[in-house]
N, CA, C and O atoms as a DFTB+ gen file, in Angstrom:
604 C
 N C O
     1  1      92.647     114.053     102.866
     2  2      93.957     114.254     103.456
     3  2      94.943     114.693     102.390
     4  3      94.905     114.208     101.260
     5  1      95.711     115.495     102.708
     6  2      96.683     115.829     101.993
     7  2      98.018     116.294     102.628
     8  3      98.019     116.854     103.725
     9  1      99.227     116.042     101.883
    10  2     100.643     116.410     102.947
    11  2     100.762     117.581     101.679
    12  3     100.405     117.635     100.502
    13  1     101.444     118.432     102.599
    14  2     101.800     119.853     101.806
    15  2     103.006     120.110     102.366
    16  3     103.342     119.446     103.347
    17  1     103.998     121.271     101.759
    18  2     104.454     122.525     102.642
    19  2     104.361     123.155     103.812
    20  3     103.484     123.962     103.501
    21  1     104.492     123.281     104.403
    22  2     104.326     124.173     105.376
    23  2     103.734     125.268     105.058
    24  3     104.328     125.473     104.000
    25  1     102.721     126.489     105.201
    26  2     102.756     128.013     105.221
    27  2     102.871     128.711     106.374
    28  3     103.260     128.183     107.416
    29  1     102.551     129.921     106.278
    30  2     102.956     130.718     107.689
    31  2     102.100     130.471     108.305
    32  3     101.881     130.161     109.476
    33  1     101.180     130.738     106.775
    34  2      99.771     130.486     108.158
    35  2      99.249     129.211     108.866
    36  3      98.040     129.045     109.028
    37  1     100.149     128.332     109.276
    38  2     100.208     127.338     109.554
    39  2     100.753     126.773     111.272
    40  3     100.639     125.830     112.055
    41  1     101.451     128.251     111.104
    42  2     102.107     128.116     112.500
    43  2     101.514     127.640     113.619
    44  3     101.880     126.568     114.101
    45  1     100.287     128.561     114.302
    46  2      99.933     128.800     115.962
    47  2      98.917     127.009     115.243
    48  3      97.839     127.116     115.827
    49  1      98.852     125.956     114.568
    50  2      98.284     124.864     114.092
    51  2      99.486     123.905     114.828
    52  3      99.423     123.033     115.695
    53  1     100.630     124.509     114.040
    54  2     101.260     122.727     113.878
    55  2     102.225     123.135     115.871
    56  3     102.706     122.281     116.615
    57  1     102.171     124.550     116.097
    58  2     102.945     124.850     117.445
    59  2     101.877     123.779     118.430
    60  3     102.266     122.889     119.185
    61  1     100.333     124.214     118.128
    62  2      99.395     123.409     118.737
    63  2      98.999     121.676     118.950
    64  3      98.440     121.156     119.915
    65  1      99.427     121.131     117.885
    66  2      99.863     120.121     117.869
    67  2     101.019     119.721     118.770
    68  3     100.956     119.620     119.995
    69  1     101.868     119.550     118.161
    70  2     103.601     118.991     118.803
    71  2     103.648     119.497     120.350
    72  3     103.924     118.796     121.323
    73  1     103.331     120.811     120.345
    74  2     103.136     121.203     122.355
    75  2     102.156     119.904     122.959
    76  3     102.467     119.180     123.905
    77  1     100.811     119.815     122.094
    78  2     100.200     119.074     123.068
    79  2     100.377     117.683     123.167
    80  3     100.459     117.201     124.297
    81  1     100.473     116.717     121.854
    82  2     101.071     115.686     122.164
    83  2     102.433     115.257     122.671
    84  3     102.725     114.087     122.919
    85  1     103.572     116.718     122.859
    86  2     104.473     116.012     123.822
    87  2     104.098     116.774     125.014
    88  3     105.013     116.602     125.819
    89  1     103.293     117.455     125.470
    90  2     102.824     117.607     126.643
    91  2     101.837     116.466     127.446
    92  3     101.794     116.166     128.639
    93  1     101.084     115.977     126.308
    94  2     100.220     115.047     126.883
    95  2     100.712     113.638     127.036
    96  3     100.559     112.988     128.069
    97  1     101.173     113.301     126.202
    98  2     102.207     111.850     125.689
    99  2     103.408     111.602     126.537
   100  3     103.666     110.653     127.278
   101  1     104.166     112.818     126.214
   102  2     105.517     112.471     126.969
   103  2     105.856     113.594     127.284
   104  3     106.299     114.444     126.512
   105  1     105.564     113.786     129.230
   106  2     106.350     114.508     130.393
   107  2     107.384     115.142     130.096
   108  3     107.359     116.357     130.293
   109  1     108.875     114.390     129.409
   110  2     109.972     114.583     129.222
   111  2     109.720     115.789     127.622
   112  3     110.609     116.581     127.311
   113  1     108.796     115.713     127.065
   114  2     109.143     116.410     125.879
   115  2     109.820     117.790     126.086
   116  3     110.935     117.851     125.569
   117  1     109.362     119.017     126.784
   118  2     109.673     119.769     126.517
   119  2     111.331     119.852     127.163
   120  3     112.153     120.550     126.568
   121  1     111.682     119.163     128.284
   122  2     112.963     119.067     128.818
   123  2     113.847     118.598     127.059
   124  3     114.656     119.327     126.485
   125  1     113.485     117.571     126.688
   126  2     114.011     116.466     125.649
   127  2     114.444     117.409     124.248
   128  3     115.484     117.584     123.612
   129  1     112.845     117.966     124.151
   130  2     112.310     118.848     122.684
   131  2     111.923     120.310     122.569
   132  3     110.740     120.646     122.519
   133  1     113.085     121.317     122.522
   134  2     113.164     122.738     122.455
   135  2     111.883     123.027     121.618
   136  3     111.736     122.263     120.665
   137  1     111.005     123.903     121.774
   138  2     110.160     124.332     121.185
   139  2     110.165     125.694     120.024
   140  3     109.241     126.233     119.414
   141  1     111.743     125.964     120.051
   142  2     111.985     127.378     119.451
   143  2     111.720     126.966     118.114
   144  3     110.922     127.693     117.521
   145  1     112.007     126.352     117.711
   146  2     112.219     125.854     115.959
   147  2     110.741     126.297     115.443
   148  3     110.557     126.890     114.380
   149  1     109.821     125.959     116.257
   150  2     108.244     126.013     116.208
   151  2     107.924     127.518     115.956
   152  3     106.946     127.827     115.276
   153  1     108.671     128.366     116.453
   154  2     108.140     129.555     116.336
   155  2     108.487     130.350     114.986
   156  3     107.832     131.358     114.722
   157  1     109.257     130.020     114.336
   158  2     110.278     130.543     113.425
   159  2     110.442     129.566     112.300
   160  3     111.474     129.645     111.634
   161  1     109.347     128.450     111.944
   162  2     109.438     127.710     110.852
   163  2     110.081     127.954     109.619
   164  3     110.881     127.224     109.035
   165  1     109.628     129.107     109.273
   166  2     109.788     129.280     107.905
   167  2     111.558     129.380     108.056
   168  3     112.288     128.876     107.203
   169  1     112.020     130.007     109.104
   170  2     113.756     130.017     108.886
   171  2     114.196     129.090     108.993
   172  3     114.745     128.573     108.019
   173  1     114.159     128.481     110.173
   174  2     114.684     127.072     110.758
   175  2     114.793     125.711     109.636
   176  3     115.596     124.782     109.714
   177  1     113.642     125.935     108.509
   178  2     113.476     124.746     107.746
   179  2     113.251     125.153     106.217
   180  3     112.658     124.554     105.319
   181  1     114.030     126.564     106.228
   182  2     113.694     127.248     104.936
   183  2     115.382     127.295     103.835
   184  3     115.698     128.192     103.054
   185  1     116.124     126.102     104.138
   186  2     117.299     125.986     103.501
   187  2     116.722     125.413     102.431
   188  3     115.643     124.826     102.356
   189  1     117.913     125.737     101.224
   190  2     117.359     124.905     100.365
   191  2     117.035     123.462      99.938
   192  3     116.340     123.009      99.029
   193  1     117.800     122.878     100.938
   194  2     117.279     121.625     101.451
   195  2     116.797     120.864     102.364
   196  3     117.069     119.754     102.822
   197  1     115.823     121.881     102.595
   198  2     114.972     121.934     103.868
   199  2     113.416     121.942     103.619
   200  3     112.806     122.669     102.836
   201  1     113.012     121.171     104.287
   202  2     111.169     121.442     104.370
   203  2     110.646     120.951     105.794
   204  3     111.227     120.267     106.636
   205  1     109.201     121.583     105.806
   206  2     108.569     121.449     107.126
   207  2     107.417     120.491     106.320
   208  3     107.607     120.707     105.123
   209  1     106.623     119.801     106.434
   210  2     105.621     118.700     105.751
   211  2     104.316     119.146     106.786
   212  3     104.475     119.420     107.976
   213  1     103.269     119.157     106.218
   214  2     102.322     119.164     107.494
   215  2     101.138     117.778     106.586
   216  3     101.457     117.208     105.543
   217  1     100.141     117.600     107.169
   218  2      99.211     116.744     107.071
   219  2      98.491     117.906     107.361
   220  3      98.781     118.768     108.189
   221  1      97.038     117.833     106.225
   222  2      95.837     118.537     106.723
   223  2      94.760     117.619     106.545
   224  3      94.764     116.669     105.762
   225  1      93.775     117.975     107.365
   226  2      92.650     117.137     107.285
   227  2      91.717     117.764     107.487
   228  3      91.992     118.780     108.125
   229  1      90.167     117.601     107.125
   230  2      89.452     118.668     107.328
   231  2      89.079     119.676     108.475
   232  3      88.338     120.651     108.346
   233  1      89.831     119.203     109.813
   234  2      89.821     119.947     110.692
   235  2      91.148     120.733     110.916
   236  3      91.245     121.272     112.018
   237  1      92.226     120.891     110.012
   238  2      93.343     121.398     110.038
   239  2      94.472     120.825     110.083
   240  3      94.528     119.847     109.337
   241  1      95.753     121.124     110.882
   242  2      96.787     120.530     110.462
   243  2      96.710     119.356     110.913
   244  3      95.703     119.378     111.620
   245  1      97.220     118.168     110.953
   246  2      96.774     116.829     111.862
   247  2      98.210     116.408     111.967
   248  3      98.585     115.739     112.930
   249  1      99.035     116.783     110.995
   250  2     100.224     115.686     111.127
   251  2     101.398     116.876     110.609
   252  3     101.046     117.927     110.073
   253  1     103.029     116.468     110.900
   254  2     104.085     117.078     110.897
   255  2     105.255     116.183     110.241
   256  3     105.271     114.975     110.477
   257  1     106.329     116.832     109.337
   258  2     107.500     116.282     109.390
   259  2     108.287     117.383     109.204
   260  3     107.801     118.227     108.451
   261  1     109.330     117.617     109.656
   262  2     110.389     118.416     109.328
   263  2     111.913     117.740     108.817
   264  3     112.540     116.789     109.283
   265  1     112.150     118.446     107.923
   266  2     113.713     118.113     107.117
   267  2     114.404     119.023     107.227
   268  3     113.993     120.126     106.866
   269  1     115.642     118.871     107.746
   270  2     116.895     119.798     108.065
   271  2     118.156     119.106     107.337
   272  3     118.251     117.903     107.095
   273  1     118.852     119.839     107.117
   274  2     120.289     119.128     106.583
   275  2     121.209     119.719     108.048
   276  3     121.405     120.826     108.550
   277  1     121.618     118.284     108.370
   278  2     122.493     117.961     109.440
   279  2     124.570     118.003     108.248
   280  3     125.570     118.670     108.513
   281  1     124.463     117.538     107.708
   282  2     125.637     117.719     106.876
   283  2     125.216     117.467     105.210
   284  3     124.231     116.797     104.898
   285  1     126.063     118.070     104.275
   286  2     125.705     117.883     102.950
   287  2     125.358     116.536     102.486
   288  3     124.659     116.586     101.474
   289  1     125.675     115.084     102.985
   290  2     125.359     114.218     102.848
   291  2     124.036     113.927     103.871
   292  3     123.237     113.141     103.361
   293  1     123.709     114.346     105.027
   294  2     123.025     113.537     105.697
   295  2     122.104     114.710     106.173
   296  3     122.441     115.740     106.758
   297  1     120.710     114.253     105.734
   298  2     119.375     114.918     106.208
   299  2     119.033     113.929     107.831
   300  3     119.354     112.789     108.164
   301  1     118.004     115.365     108.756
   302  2     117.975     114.629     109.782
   303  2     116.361     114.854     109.633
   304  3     116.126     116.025     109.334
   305  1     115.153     114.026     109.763
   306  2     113.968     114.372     109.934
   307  2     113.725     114.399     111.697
   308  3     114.005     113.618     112.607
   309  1     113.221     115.405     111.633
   310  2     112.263     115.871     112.906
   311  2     110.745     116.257     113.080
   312  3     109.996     116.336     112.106
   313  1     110.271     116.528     114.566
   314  2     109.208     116.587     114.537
   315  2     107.670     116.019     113.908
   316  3     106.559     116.540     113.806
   317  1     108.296     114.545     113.522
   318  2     107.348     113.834     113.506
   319  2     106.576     112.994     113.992
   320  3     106.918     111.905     114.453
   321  1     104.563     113.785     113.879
   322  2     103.717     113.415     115.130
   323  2     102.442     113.744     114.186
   324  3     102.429     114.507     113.219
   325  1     101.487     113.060     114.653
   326  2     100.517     113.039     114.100
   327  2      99.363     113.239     115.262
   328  3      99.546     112.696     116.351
   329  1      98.653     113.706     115.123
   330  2      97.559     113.628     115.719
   331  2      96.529     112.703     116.776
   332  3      95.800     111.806     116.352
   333  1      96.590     112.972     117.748
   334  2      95.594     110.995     117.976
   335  2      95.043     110.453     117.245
   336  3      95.323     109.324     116.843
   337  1      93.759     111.404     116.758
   338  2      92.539     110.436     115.828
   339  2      92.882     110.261     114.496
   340  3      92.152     110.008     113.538
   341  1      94.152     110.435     114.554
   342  2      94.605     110.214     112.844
   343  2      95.235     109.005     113.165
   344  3      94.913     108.217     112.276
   345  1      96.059     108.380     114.079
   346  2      96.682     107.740     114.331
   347  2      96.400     106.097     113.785
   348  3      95.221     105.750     113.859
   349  1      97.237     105.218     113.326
   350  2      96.825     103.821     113.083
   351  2      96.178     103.932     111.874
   352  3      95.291     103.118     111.617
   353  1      96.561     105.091     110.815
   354  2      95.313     104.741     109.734
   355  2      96.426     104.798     108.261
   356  3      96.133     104.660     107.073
   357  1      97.899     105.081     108.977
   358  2      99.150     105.191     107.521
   359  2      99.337     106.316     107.296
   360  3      99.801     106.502     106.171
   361  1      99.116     107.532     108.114
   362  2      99.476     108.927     108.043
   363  2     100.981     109.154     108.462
   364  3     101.753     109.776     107.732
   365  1     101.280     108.726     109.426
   366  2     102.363     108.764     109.703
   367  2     103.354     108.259     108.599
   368  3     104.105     108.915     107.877
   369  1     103.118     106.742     108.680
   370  2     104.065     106.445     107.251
   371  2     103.871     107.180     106.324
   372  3     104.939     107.405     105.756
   373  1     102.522     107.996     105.580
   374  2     102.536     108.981     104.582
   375  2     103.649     109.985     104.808
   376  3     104.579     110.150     104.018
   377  1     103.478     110.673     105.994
   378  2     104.737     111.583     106.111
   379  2     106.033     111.321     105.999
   380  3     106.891     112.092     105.568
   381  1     106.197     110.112     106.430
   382  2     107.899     109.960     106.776
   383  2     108.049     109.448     105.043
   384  3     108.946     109.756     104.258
   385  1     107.205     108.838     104.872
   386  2     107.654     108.278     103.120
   387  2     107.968     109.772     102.027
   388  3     108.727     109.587     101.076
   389  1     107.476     110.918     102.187
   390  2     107.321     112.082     101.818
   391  2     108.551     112.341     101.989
   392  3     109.460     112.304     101.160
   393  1     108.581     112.623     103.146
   394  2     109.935     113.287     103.678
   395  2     111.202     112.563     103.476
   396  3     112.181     113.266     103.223
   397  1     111.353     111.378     103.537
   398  2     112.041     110.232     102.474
   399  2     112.034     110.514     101.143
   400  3     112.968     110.294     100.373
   401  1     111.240     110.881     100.936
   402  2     111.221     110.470      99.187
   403  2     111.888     112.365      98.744
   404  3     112.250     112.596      97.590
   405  1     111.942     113.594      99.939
   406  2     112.264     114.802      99.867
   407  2     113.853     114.657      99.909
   408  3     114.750     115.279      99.338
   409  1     113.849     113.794     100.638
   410  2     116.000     113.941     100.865
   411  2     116.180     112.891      99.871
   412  3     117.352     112.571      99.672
   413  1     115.292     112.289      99.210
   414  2     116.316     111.889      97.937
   415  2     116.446     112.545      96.957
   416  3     117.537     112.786      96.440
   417  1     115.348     112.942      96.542
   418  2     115.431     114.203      95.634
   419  2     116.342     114.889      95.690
   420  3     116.897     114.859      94.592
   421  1     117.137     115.884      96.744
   422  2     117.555     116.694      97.196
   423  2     119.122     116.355      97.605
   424  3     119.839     116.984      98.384
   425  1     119.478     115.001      96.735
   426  2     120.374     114.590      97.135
   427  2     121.148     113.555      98.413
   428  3     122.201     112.919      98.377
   429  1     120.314     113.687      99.295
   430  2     121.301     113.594     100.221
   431  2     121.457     111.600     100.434
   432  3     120.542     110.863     100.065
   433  1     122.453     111.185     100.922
   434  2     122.911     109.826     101.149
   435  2     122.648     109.339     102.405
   436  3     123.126     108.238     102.680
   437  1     121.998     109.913     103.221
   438  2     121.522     109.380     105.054
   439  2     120.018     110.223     105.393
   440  3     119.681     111.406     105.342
   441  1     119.649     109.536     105.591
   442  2     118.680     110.129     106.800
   443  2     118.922     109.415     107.948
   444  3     119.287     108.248     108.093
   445  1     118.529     110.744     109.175
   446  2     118.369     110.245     110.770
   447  2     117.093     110.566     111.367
   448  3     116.598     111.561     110.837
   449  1     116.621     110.227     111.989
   450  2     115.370     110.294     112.859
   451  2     115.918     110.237     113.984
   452  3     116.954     109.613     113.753
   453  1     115.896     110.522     115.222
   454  2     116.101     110.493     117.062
   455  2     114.615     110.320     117.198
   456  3     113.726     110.769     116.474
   457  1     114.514     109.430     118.488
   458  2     113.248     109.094     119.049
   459  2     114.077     108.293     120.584
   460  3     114.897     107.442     120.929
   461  1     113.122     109.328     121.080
   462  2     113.319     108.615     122.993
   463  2     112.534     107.714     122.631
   464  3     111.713     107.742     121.714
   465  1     112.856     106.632     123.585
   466  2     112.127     105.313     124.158
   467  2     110.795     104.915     124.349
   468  3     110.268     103.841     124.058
   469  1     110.251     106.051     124.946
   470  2     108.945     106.229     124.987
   471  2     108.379     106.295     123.723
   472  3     107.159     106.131     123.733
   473  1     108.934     106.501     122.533
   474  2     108.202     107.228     121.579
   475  2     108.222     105.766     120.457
   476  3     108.859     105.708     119.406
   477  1     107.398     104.747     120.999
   478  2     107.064     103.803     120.125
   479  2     107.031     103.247     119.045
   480  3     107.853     102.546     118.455
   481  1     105.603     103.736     118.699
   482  2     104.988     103.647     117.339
   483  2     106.102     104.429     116.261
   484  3     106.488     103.986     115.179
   485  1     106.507     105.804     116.952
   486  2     107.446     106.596     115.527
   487  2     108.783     105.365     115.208
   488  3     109.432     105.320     114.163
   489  1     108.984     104.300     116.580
   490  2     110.642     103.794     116.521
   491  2     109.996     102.929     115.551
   492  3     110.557     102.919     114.456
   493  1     108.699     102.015     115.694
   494  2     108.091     100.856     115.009
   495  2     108.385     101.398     113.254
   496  3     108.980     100.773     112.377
   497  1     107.748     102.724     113.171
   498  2     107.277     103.154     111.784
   499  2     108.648     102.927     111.161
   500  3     108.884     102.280     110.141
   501  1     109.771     103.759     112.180
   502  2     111.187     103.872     111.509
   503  2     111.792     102.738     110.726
   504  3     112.352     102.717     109.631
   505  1     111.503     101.757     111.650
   506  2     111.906     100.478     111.433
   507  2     111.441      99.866     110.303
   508  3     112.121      99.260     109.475
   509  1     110.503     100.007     110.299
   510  2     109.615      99.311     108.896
   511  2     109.966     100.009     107.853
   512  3     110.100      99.198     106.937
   513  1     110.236     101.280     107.406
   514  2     111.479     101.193     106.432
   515  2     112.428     101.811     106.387
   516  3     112.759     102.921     105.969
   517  1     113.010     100.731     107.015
   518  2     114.641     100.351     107.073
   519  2     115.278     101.191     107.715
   520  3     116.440     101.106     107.318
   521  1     115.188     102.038     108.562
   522  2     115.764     102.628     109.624
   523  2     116.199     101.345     110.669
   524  3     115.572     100.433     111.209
   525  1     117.630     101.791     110.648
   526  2     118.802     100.929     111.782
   527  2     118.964     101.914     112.931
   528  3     119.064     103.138     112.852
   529  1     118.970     101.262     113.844
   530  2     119.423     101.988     115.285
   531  2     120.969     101.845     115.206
   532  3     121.592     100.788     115.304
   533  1     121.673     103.560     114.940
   534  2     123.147     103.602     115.194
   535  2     123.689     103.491     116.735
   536  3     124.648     102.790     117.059
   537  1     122.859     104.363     117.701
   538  2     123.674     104.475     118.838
   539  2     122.489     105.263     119.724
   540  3     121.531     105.874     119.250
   541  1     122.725     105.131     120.746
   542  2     122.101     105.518     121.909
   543  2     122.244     106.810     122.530
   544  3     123.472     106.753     122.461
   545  1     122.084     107.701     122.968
   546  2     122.449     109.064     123.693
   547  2     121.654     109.357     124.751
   548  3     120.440     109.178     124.849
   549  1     122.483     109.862     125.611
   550  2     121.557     110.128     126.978
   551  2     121.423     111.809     126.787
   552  3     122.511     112.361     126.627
   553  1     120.341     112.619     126.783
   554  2     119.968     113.724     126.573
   555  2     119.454     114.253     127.761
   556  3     118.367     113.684     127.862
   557  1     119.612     115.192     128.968
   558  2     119.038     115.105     130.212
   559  2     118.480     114.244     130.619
   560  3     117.401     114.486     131.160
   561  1     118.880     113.088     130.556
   562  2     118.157     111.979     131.972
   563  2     117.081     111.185     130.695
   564  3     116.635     110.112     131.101
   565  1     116.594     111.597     129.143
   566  2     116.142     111.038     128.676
   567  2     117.405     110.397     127.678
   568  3     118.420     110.853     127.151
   569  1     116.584     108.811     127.761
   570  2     117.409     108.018     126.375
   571  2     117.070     108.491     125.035
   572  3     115.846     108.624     125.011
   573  1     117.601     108.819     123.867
   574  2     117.337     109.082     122.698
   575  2     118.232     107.774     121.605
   576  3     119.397     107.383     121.683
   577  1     117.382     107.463     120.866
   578  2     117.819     106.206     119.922
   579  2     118.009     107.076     118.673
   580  3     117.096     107.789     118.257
   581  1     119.385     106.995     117.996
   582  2     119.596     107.606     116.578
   583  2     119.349     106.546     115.887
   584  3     119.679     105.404     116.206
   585  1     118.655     106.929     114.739
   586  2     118.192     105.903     113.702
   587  2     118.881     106.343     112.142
   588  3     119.085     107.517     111.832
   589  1     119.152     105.312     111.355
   590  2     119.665     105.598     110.416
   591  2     119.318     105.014     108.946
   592  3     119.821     103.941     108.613
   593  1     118.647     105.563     108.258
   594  2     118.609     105.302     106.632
   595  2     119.376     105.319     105.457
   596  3     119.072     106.212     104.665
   597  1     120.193     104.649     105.169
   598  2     120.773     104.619     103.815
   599  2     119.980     104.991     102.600
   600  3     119.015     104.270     102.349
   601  1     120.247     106.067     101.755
   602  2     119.673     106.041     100.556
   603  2     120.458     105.697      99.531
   604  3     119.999     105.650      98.390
């Protein structure tokens, strides 16, 4: 296993992923979770304080994080999902610790994560380090929980 960069050639992988586990997982995803960002990686997450994270495993991409700067102080991570059969084994926390350990580097004083209700295990992971639930938002008919990290 290894977490990398993103490449291009990475795309029609990690689009394949995130479509199917919020297609398969959660109904609400695509209402909830615009899929454009997916097509256009390299722009969308190509600031300079920006990265896309993938997980590879010997069958390809398995896992995702994305970093955006929401304001000069505060990075927001997105699109983080892992695979089923990767699932329960610390991949996930590999990513988000990555992508944590990317917005400090990079400066920034907050991270946020959003996660609807449904979306469990990512609220569990958040939590375990140290992500606080700021506030609640209703997003078409889905609940979304903002989460918040102090660095």
């Amino acid at each position: 296993m290894q977490i990398r960069p993103y490449k291009t050639g990475d795309r029609e992988q990690v689009k394949d992923l995130v479509s199917n586990i919020l297609d398969t997982e959660f109904s609400f995803g695509k209402k909830a979770y615009e899929y454009c960002d997916l097509d256009s990686i390299d722009s969308v997450y190509g600031g300079k304080r920006e990265m896309f994270f993938v997980l590879v495993d010997k069958g390809g991409i398995g896992g995702t994080a994305g970093v955006k700067e929401e304001t000069h102080r505060t990075a927001i991570i997105r699109r983080m999902f892992v695979a089923k059969h990767l699932r329960k084994k610390g991949y996930g926390g590999l990513l988000l610790d990555r992508a944590i350990d990317f917005c400090r580097e990079k400066g920034y004083h907050e991270v946020v994560f959003h996660a609807a209700n449904a979306m469990t295990s990512a609220i569990d992971l958040c939590r375990s380090r140290g992500f606080n639930e700021k506030e609640k938002l209703e997003l078409g008919g889905i609940n979304i929980i903002r989460f918040s990290l102090e660095l």
